[in-house]
C-alpha positions as CSV (number, residue, x, y, z in Angstrom):
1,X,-74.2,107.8,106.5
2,X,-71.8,107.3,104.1
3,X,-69.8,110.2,102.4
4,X,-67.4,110.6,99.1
5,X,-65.0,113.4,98.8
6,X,-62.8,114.2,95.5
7,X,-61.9,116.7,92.7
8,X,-64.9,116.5,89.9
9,X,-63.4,117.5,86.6
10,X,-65.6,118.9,83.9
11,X,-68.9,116.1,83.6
12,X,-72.2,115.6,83.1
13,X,-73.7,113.5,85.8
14,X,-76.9,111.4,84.5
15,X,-80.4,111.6,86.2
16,X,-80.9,109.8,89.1
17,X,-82.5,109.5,92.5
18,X,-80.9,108.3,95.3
19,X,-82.8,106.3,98.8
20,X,-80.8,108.3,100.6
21,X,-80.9,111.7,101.5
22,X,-78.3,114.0,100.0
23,X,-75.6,116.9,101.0
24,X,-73.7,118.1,98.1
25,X,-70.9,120.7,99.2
26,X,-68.9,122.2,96.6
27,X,-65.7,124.1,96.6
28,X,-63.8,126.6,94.4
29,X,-63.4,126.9,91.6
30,X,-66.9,124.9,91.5
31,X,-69.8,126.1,88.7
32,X,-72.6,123.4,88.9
33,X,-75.8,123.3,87.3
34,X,-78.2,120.9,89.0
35,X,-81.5,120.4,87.5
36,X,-84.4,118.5,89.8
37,X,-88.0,117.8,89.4
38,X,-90.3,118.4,92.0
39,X,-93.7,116.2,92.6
40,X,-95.2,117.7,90.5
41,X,-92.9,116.8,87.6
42,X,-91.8,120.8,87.1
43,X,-88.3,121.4,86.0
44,X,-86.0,123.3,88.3
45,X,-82.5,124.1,88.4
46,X,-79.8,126.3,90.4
47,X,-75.9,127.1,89.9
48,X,-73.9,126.0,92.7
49,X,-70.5,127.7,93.6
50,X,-67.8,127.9,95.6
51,X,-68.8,127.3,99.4
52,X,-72.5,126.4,98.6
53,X,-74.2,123.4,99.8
54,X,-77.5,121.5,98.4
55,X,-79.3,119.1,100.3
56,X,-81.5,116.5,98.4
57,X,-84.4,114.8,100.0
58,X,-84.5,110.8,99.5
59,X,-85.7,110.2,96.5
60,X,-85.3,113.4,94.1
61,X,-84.9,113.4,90.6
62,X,-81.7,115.5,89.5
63,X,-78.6,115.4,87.2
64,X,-75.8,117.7,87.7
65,X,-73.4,119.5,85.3
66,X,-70.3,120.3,86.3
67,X,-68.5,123.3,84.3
68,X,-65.7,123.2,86.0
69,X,-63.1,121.5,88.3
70,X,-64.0,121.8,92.2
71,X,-63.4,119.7,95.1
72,X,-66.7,117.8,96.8
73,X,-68.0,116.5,99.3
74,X,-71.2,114.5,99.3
75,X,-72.9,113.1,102.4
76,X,-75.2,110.2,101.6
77,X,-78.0,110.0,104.9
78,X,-80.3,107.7,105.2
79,X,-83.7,107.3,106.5
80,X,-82.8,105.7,109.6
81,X,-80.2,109.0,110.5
82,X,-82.5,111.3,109.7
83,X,-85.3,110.3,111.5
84,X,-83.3,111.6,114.7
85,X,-84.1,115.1,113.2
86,X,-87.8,116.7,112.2
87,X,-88.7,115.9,108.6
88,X,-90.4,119.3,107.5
89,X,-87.8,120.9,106.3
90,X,-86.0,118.4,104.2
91,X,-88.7,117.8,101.5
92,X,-87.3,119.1,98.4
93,X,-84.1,120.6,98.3
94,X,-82.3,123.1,100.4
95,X,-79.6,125.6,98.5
96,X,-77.5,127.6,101.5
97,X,-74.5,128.8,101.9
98,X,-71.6,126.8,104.5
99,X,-70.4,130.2,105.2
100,X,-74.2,131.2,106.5
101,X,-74.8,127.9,108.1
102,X,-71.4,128.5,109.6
103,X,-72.9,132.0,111.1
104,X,-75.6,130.0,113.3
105,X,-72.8,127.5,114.4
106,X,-69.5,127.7,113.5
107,X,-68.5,123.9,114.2
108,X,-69.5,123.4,110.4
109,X,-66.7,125.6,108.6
110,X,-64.3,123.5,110.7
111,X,-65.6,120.3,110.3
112,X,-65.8,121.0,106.3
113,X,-62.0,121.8,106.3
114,X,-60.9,119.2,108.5
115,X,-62.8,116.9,106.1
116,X,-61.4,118.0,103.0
117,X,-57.9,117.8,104.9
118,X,-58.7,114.3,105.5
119,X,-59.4,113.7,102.2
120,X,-56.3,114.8,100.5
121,X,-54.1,111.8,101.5
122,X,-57.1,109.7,100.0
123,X,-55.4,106.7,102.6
124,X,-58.0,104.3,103.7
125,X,-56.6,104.8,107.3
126,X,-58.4,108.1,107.2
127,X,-61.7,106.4,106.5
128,X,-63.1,106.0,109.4
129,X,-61.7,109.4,110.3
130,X,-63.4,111.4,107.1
131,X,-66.8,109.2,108.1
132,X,-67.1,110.8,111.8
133,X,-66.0,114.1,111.0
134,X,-69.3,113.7,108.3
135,X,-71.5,112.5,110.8
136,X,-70.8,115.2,113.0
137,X,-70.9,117.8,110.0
138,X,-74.5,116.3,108.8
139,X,-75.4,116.3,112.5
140,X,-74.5,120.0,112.5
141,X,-76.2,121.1,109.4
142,X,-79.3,119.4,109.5
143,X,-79.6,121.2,113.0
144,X,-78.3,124.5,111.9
145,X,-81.1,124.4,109.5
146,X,-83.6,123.1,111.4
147,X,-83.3,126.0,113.6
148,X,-83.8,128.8,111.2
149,X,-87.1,131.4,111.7
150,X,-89.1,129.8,108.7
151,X,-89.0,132.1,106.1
152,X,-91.1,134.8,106.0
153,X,-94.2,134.2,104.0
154,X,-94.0,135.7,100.3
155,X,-96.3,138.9,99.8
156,X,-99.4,138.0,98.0
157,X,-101.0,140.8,96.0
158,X,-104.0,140.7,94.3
159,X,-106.8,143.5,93.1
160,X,-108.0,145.3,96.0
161,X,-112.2,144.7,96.4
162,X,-113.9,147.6,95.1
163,X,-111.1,146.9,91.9
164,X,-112.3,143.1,91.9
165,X,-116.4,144.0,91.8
166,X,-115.5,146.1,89.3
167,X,-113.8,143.6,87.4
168,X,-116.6,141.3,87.6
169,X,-119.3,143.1,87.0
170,X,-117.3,144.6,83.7
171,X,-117.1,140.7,82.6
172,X,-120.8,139.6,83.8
173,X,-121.9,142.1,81.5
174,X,-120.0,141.1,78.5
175,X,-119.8,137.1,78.7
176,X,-121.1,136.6,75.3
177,X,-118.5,139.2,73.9
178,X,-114.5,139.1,73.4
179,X,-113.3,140.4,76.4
180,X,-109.6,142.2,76.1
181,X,-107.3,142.1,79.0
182,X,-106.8,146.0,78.4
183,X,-110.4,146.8,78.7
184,X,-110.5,144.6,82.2
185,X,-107.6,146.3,82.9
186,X,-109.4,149.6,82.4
187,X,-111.7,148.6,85.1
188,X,-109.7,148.4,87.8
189,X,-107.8,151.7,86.7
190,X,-104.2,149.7,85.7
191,X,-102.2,149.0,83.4
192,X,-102.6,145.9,81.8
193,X,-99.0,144.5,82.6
194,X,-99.8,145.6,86.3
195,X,-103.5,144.2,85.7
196,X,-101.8,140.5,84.6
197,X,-99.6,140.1,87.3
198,X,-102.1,141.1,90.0
């Protein structure tokens, strides 16, 4: 592993994509917009504050824009570290709060301060101190993570039957006519808002 801590004034940090996987924790007065592509090549982006923590999967697209000062710390892990863990969960990119990961072990507050102590001095003597206090933090988090209840399935709602058959026999009998998504909507007795979003 290898991890960077310092103060990040105002910037806009180019695109890139690392080898390595990545843990981005950020600390007040932080405001960060991170932008990241997923495989499929759709845009995304969140605001990162004070106390929040990303992690990056190897190989991500992003940039980040930094609004404001903050204080950082960014864990860089390779392939070879993580492979200790299970890989499910760290495709993508993970948004959480320290202060929730903190909640399921509370090693990780303490070994984010005591980094961020270490850092202050910025004396290469604390080197080797700031890398094993990151170890064990990434050991921590990737754990405290892994262990979560996977998140509960989103809700999935869609026309009921008797409203679908309706629906398609209403269309089966009109294919060679303009169809309005009100009148369809008529058919299954909603609104046509409703109607779209089912």
């Amino acid at each position: 592993i290898s991890v960077y801590c310092d103060r990040q004034r105002p910037y806009n940090w180019p695109e890139q994509a690392q080898a390595a996987a990545k843990v981005l924790i950020a600390f007040s007065p932080a405001c960060c917009r991170v932008t990241w592509w997923d495989q499929a090549g759709e845009e995304l982006s969140r605001t990162i504050g004070d106390g929040e923590m990303m992690l990056l999967a190897p190989g991500i697209r992003h940039s980040k824009r930094w609004l404001n000062e903050a204080g950082i710390i960014i864990i860089y892990l390779s392939d070879a570290w993580l492979s200790q863990f299970p890989r499910s969960k760290f495709e993508g990119v993970v948004v959480e709060s320290i202060r929730n990961c903190s909640l399921h072990d509370p090693l990780i507050w303490s070994l984010t301060n005591e980094i961020r102590q270490a850092c202050i001095p910025h004396q290469d003597d604390n080197r080797v101190q700031v890398l094993a206090l990151g170890n064990c933090l990434a050991a921590r988090l990737v754990r405290s993570l892994n262990r979560r209840e996977p998140a509960a399935q989103p809700i999935v709602r869609r026309l009921n039957p008797e409203a679908m058959r309706r629906v398609d026999e209403f269309i089966e009998a009109r294919l060679a006519e303009k169809v309005s998504v009100v009148a369809v909507a008529k058919q299954a007795r909603l609104s046509a808002s409703h109607f779209g979003t089912l």
